[in-house]
C-alpha positions as CSV (number, residue, x, y, z in Angstrom):
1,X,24.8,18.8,5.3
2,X,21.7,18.6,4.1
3,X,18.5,17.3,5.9
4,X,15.5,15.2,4.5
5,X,12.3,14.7,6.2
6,X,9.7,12.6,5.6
7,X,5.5,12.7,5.8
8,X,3.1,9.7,5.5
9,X,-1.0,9.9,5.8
10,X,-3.3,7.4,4.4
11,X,-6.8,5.9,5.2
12,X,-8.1,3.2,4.7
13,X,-12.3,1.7,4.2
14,X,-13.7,-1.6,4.8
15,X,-15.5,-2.5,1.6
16,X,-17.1,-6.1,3.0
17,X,-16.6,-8.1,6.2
18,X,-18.6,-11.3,7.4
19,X,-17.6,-14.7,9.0
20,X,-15.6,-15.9,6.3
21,X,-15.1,-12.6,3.5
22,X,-12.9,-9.8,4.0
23,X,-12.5,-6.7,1.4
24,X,-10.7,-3.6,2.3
25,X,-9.3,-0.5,0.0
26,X,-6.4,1.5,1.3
27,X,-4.5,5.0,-0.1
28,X,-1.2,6.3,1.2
29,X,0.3,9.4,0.3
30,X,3.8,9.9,1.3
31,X,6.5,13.1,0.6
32,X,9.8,13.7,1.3
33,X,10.9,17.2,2.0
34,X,15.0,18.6,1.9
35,X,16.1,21.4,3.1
36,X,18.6,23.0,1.6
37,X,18.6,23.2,-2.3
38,X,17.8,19.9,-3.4
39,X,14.5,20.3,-3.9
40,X,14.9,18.0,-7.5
41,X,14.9,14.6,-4.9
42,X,12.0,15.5,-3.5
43,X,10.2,12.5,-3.8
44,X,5.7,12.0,-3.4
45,X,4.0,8.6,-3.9
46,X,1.0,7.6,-3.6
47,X,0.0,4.0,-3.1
48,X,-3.6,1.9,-3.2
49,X,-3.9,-1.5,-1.5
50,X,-6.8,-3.8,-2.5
51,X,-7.2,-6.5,-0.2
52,X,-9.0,-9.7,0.1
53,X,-9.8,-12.8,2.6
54,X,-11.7,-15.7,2.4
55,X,-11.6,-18.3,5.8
56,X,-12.5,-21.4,5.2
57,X,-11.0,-25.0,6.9
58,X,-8.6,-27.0,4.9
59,X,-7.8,-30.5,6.4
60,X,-10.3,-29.8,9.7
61,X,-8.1,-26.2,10.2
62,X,-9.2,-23.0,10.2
63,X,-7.4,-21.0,7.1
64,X,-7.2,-18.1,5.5
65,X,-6.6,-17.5,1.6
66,X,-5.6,-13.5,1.1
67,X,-4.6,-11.7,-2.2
68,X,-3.5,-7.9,-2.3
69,X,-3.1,-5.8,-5.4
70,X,-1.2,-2.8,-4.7
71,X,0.1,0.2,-7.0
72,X,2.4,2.6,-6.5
73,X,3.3,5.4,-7.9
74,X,6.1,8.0,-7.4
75,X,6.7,11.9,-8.6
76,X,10.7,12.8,-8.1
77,X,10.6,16.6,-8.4
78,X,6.7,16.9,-9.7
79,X,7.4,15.0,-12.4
80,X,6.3,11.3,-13.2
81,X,9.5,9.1,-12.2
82,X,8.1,5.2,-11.2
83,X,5.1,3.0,-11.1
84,X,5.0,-0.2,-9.8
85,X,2.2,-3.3,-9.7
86,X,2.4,-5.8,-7.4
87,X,0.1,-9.0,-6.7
88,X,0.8,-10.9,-3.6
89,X,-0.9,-14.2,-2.7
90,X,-0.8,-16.0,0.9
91,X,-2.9,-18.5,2.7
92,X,-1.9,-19.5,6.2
93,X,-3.6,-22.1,8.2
């Protein structure tokens, strides 16, 4: 039976912050180990987040409007296998 294991480390940076901005940038790397001979599904990705926030008051309520851009990217075996973009909208009040 094989075994897989799994290792994540990332940081992440605060571009801008005030009363009503908010910019960050984030990296995660992430790797999957087996152990046994299956080394081919070994899997690394690396992912970047971009992420903003604006507060403001929409009908006399405090809101905020956030958007994130993230990529991903994934080796299988040290070789290119996937890449993926995503952008994701939300604005809660």
């Amino acid at each position: 039976s094989a075994g897989r294991y799994e290792s994540e480390s990332g940081l992440g940076y605060n571009l801008f912050r005030n009363k009503d901005y908010n910019f960050d940038v984030s990296y995660l790397f992430g790797q999957s180990f087996h152990d046994d001979s299956l080394n081919e599904f070994n899997f690394r990705k690396h992912r970047l987040n971009l992420l903003g926030q604006r507060a403001f008051k929409a009908w006399g309520r405090p809101s905020i409007l956030s958007f994130r851009y993230q990529y991903l990217h994934g080796d299988l075996d040290n070789a290119p296998f996937s890449d993926s973009n995503a952008w994701l909208l939300a604005w809660t009040s």
